[in-house]
C-alpha positions as CSV (number, residue, x, y, z in Angstrom):
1,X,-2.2,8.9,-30.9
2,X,-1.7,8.9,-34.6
3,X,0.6,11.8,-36.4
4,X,-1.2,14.7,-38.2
5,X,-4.7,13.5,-37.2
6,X,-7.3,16.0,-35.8
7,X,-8.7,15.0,-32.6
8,X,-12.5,15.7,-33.1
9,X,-11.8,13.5,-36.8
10,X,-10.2,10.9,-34.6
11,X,-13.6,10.7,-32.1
12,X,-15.5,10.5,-35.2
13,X,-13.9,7.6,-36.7
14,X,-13.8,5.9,-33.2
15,X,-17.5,6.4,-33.0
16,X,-18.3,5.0,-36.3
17,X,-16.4,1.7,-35.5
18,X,-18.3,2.0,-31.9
19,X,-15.4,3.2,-29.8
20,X,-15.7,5.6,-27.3
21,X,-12.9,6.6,-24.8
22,X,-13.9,9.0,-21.3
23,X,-12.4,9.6,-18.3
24,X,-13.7,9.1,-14.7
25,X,-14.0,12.3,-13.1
26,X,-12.6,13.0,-9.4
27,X,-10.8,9.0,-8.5
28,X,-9.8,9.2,-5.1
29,X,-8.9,6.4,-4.5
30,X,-8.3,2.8,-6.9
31,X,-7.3,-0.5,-5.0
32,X,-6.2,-3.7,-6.6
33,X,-6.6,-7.2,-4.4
34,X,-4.4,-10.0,-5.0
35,X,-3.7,-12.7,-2.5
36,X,-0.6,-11.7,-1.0
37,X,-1.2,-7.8,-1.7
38,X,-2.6,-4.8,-2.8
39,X,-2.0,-1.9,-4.9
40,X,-3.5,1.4,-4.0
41,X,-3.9,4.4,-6.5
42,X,-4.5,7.4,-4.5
43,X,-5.7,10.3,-7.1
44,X,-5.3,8.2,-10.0
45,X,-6.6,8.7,-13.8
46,X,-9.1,6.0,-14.9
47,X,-10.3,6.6,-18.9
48,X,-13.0,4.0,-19.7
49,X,-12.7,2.7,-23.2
50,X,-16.3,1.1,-24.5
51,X,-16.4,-0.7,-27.7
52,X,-19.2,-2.5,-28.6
53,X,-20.5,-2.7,-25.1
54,X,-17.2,-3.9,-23.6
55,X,-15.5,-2.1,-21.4
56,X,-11.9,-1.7,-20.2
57,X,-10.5,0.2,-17.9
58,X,-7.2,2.0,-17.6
59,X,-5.5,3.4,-14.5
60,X,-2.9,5.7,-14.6
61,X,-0.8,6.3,-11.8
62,X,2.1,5.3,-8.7
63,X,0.8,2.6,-6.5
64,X,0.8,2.2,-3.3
65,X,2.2,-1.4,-2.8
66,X,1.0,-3.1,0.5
67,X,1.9,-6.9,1.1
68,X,-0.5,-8.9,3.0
69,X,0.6,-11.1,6.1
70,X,0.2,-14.9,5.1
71,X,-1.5,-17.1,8.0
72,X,1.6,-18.6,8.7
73,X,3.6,-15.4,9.1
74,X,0.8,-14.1,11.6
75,X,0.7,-17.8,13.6
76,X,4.7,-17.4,14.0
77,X,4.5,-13.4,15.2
78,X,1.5,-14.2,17.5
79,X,3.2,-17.4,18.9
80,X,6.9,-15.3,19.4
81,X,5.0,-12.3,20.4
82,X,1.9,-14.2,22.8
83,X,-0.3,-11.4,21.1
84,X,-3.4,-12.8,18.8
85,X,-3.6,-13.6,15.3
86,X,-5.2,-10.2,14.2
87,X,-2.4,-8.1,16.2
88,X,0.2,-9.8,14.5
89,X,-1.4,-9.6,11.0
90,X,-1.9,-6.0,11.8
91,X,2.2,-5.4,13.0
92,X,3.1,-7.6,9.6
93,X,1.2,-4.8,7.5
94,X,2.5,-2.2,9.3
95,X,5.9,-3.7,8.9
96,X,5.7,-4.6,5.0
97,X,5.8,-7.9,5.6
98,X,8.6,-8.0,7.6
99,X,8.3,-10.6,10.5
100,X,11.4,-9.6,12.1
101,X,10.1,-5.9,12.4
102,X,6.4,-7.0,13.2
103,X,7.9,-8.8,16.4
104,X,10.3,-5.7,17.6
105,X,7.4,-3.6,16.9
106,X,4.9,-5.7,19.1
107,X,7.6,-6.5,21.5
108,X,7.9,-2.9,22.5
């Protein structure tokens, strides 16, 4: 924040330029979808900043990183493995993406 600035005169000056900043209450849980993963905020901080009727959100917090199992990956650990396409994209999660693991692991 800024130096030597009262908090309640802060909030005032953001309201009259039609800021406002509050949190989320209670997050349990925050998860973030790319293709090839996810990140997963378990108990995270999300403040809401609105101005002018947009809104952004901030997360604060240590993902969970997860990668997903490309098609290709799953085809080649069901093909090694003779298991099906959803058991080997389940071992790849399991195994971080790992083929090598995901085929000891289903293998087993």
């Amino acid at each position: 924040m800024m130096p030597n600035v009262d908090p309640r005169q802060l909030k005032k000056m953001m309201q009259r330029m039609g800021m406002s900043v509050e949190e989320i209450e209670n997050v349990e849980e925050v998860v973030i979808k790319t293709p090839d993963r996810e990140y997963i905020f378990r108990d995270a901080e999300v403040t809401v900043m609105n101005v002018k009727g947009q809104k952004t959100y901030q997360i604060s917090g240590k993902p969970e990183i997860v990668e997903k199992a490309s098609e290709e990956d799953a085809k080649l650990v069901a093909e090694k493995t003779g298991k099906s396409i959803e058991e080997a994209k389940k071992a790849l999660e399991e195994a971080n993406g790992d083929i090598a693991q995901a085929i000891i692991n289903l293998s087993s």
